[in-house]
Every structure is written in C-alpha cells, then in structure tokens.
N, C-alpha and C positions, 0 to 999 in steps of 0.2 A: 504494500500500500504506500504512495507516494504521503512524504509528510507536510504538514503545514507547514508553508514557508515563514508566516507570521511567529509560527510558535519556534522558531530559533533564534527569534532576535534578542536579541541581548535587550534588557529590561533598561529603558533610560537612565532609571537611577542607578544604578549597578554600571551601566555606561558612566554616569556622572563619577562615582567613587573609584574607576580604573583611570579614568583620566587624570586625576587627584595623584596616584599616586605614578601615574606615568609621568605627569608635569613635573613631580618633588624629584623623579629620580631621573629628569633629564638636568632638573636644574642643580642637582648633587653633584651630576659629572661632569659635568659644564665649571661647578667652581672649585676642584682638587685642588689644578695648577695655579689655580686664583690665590686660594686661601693660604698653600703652600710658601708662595712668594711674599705674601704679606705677611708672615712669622715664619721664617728660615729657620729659629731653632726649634719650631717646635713639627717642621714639615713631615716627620715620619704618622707622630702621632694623628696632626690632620688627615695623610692619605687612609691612618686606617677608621679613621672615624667617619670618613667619609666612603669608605669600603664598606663598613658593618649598616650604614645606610644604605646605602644600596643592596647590601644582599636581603635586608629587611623587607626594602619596597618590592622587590621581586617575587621574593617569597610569600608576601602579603598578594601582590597579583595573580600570581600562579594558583593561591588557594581558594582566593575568590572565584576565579574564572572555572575552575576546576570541579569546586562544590558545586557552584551554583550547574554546570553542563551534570553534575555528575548524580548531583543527589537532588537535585529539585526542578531541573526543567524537564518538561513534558512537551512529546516524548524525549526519551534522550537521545542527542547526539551520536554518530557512529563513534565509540567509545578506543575503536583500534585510531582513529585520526588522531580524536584526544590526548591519548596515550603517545604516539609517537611524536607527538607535538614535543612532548617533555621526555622522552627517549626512556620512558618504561613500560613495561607489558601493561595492559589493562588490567590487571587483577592488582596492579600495584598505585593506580589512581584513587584506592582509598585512602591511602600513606600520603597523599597530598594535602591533606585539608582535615580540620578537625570540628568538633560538633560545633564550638563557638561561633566558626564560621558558617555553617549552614545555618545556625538561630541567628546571625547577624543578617542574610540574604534574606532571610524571610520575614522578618522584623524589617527590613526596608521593602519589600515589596507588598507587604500589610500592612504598611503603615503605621506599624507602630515596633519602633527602631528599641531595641535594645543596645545604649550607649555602651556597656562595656564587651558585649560582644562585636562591635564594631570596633572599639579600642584596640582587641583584642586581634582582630582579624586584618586591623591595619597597620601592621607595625611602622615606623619610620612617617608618619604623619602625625603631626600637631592637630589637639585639638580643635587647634581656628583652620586648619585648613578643610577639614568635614563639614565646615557650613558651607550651604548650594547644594548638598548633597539631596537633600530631602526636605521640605518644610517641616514637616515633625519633627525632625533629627534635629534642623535649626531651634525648635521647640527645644528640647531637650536638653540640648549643649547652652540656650542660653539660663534656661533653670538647673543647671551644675555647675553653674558662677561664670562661663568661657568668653571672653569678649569677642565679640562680632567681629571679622576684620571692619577697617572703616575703610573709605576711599570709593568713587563711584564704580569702579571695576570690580567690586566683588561683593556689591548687596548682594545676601545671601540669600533674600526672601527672593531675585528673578534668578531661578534655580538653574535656569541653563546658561549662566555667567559661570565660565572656570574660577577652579577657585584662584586662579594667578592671574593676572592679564601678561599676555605675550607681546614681545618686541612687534610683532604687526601691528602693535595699537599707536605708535609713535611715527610709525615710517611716512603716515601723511605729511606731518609734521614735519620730520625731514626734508621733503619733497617741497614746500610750500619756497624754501629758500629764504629770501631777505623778507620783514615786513615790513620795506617799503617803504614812506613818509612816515611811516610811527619811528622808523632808525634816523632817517633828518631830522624831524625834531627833538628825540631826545640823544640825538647826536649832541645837539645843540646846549641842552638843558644837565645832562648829569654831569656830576663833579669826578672827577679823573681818580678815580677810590676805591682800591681793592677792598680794602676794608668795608669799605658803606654797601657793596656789592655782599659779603658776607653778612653784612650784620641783616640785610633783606633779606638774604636766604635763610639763616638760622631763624629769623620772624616769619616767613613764610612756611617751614617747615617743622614748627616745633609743634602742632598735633599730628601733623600726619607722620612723624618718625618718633614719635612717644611709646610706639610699643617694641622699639628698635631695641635689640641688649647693647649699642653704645651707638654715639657717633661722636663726629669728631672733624671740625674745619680747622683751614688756616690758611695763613697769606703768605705765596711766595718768598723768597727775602726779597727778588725781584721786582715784586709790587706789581708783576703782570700776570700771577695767574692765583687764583684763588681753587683749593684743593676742600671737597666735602666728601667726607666717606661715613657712611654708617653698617652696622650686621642684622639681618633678620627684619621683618617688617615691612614697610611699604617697599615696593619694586620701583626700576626704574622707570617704566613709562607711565608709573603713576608720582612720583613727585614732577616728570616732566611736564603732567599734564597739572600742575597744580602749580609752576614754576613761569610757565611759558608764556607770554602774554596775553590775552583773550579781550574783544574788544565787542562791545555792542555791537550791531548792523548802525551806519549813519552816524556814528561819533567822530569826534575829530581827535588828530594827536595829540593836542592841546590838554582834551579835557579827561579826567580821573580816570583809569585803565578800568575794565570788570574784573579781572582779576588777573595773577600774575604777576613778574615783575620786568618793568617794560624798557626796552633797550637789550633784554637776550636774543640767544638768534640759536638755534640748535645746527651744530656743522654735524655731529656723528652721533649712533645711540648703538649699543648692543646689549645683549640680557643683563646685564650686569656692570655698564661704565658708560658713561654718554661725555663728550666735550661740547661746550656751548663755548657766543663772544660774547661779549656785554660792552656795549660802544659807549665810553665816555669822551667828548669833544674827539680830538682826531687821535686818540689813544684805545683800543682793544684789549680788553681784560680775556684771558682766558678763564671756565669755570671748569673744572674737572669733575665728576660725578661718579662716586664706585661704592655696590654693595659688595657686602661679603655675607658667607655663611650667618645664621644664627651661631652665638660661640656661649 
C-alpha cells in the first residue's frame, strides 16, 4: 500500500526545534578559530568546549529525528534508510534515543511541552534559545523565571522566527551603500571624536547587550578606529539593525534621526564581526564590531 505522503512530514514544531539546534551548532563551529585567537592561552580548552558542544547538539538531533521516525510517527519510515543514515543495523535505532525524548516529541506535538524532557533531549541549547519553538513551551519557559530573548528578530510569540537571525538579514543593508545627503550633512555637523562615536554606541547598546556575559569598547590610540566586542547575547545583524541609521519617509537631514546613530555607513558584516565609517567633517572613524562565544 503506497503511504501518505502528508504523514512523513516532519511536524513544524519539531522542524522549528532541529533548526535551533542546527543554527547553535553551525554557529559553535563557525566561532572555535574565533574564540581561540581571542584567548591564546586558554585555546586548547576552548577547542574542546566547543567540541563537547557540538557533539551534544548532534547527539540531541540525531535522537530527536530518530524517536520521533522511530517510535511515534505513523506509519513508520522505511526503518533500513533510517538506520543506515547513522551507519547501524535497524534493531540498533533503539540505542539512539531515550524515553525523555519520545515524552519530549509528544508533549510538543500535544501541546503540552514537558520542559524538562525537552531540557533533557536538547542538550547544548540554552534555555532562551527554545523560545519560537512552541507557544506553550514559550508558556512555560516564561513561568520557570527564563527571559524572553529581546530584539525584533526573535519575538518568540511569531513562532516561525528562528531562534537566531542570520547574516541574510543585514546584507540589504550592505547593499544600500552610502546614505547619501544624510552623510553631507552630518558630514558637516559631527565633531571629529572617536570617543563621542563610543560613548553613542555604548548608549545605544546598553539594553540590547544586557544579557551579554561581558563587553567591552575602546579607542584606538590612533583616535581612528573605535573597537566594540561583547560574548553571548544579541547577534550581529541585530545590534546592526539597532545601530544603523533609520529615517522616517519625507524627513530631512537636518531634522532628529528615528533611530540609530546617524553618520555610520556599514562597508562589511559576517556572523560574527561587521566594520562600519562614521564620517566626522572630512575625517573617517572606523567602528569595529565582534561577538564571541557565550564564556
């Protein structure tokens, strides 16, 4: 009997909770080399802390993907594909997953999430990064004290927002190049000051990097490049987008910016480092932008 093609889709929310932890462990191994360089003596210990996350998130997807094909979708999956997927006989796809995890799958597809068997089945994720997953799970995680990320990239309540936003959310921006008469004017108007350029960043950022475990600016001795780094917490194309100029329809340069801080100009972004100018009279500040790992 040919199967229903509906019944092997992968259930959205169980879609939403692989993506979660395919995102974490793309961005785990994206920052080894990162985190390494920025504490040289401590580089062994980072590669394996960032090892034991990784084999965590995998392990956490493999069991998910595994339970849920193996012990609860209807009908099941040809079980030799399964199996060879992960290079073991089918009689040994039980050894992949444990009870937690199958009451975790069904507690999200009934609607009513058992947080610690989701805990449990997701290793190598925080608990803010399982909001989006589920509206009731967002239920849940905010009645066992967990703060909400903040930032418009990842309300939790529109459930099909990852839980990260990715460098595709900047690259408009990018693109856009100079803004044009708002850079003449306030060509014209800002004072030539690395520092006055930090002291707006650190007041533009000090809620949305509040749940950061540090950060930390300063000013070239050069006086031309202003250097901001923080760990864990907001991403890069969300302070970019909270940084970047934004201006009503119909206003002029002249008058008060809608938000942002006005004279940057974004030249470069990648997941994890952005360089921007900040044009004071005919002097260019450079602003340097780098996250690192949660530490």
């Amino acid at each position: 009997m040919a199967e229903n093609p509906e019944s092997q889709a992968l259930p959205e929310v169980i879609q939403r909770l692989i993506a979660r932890l395919q995102y974490r462990s793309k961005v785990t191994a994206e920052n080894v080399i990162t985190a390494s360089a920025f504490r040289p003596n401590d580089q062994g210990v980072l590669a394996l802390k960032a090892a034991q996350r990784l084999v965590d998130l995998g392990q956490s997807t493999r069991a998910i993907l595994t339970a849920y094909a193996h012990a609860v979708q209807t009908p099941r999956p040809n079980l030799t594909v399964l199996a060879t997927a992960q290079e073991v006989s089918p009689s040994g796809l039980r050894r992949r997953y444990d009870e937690a995890t199958v009451e975790a799958i069904r507690g999200l597809l009934e609607a009513r999430p058992n947080l610690e068997a989701v805990r449990k089945s997701t290793r190598g994720l925080d608990d803010r990064e399982l909001f989006g997953v589920s509206r009731e799970l967002d239920e849940i995680l905010l009645e066992a004290g967990v703060d909400r990320p903040t930032g418009s990239l990842e309300e939790s309540i529109a459930i099909d927002i990852p839980a990260a936003p990715f460098l595709g959310d900047v690259e408009a921006l990018v693109a856009q190049g100079p803004v044009g008469e708002d850079e003449g004017y306030w060509r014209d108007h800002l004072q030539n000051d690395a520092t006055m350029l930090l002291g707006r960043l650190v007041a533009t950022l000090r809620g949305l990097l509040s749940s950061s475990s540090w950060t930390d600016g300063w000013v070239d001795p050069s006086q031309s490049v202003v250097k901001y780094e923080w760990a864990g917490g907001a991403h890069i194309s969300q302070v970019l987008a909270s940084i970047l100029p934004q201006r009503a329809p119909g206003t002029k340069p002249s008058e008060h910016p809608e938000s942002g801080i006005f004279g940057l100009r974004l030249v470069e972004a990648r997941e994890n480092h952005a360089e921007l100018v900040w044009f004071a009279n005919d002097h260019e500040i450079k602003l340097i932008l780098r996250r690192y790992p949660a530490s």
